[in-house]
N, C-alpha and C positions, 0 to 999 in steps of 0.2 A: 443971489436971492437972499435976503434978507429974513431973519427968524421971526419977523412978524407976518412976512408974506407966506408962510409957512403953515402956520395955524391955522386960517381958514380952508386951507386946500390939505389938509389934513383933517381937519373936523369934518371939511365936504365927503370925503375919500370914506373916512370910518361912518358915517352918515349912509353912504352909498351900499357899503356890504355891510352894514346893521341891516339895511332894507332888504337884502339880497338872500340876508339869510333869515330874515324873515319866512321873505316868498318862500325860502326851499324848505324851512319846514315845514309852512302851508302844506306846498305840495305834496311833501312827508305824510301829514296828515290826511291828505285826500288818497292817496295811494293806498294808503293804509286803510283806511276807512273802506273804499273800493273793493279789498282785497277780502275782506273782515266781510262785506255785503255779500260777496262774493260765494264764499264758504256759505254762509249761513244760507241762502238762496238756492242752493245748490243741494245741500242738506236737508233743507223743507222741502223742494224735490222730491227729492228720493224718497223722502218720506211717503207725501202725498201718493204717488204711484203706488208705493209696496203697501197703502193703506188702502187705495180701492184696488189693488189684485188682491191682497189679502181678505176683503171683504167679498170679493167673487168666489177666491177660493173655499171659504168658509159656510156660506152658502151652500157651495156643492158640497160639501162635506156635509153640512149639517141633510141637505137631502138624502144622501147616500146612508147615514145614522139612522134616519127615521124609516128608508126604507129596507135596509138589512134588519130593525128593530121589528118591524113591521111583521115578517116575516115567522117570527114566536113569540108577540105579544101584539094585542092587539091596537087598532091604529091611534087611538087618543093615547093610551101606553106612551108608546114610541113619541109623539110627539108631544108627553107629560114630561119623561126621562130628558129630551134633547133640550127642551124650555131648562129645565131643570140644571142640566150641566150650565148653560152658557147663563144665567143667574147666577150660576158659582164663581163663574170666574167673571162675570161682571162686580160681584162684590169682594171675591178679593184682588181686585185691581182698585178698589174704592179703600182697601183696607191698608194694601201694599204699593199706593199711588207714592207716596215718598221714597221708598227705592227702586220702583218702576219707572216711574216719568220723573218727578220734580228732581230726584240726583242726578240719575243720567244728561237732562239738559244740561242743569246749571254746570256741572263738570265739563259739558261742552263748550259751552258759553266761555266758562271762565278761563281754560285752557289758551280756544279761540284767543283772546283778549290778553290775556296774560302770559302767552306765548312769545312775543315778541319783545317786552320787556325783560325777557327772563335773558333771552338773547345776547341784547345790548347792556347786559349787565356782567354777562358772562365775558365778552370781548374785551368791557372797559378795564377788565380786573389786571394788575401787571403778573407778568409771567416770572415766574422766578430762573 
């Protein structure tokens, strides 16, 4: 075989798994993505449920306040004081909303996300 017959079936050849590894990091990506869906999906979940049990729980809680309160003050009282607490910590949740909710996500998120990289950064590094 000659050096010129050579080159085309060489250019086809690195051609062939250019393509190949294309595809597999495609699929890299999709796995990945998948996996990443997956979590978060899974998380809002969990969430959503322990938000309407916590909401039922809270309920019967707040009943049980107003009728233990009921008991030595009278019933607008009881149910002025229980308004009153859950106003309190409705506005400091509007106050403390930045380290309540918006860090705790993003800290997930970003984790999520930058967990993997952090990975294959660790592996590429040579060992001594």
């Amino acid at each position: 075989m000659k050096m010129s017959d050579k080159i085309p079936h060489t250019i086809s050849t690195g051609k062939e798994l250019l393509l190949r590894l294309c595809r597999l990091y495609l699929d890299n990506v999709r796995l990945t993505v998948a996996e990443k869906l997956t979590v978060v999906f899974s998380a809002a979940v969990v969430f959503v449920s322990l938000l309407v049990l916590g909401i039922f729980a809270l309920a019967f809680f707040s009943g049980a306040m107003v009728q233990l309160l009921a008991l030595v003050l009278p019933q607008w009282a009881s149910y002025s004081i229980c308004f009153g607490f859950f106003a309190l910590v409705m506005v400091l949740i509007v106050v403390l909303r930045k380290w309540i909710i918006v860090n705790p996500i993003a800290r997930f998120i970003s984790r999520l996300i930058f967990e993997q990289g952090q990975k294959e950064e660790a592996s590429d590094e040579p060992k001594d």
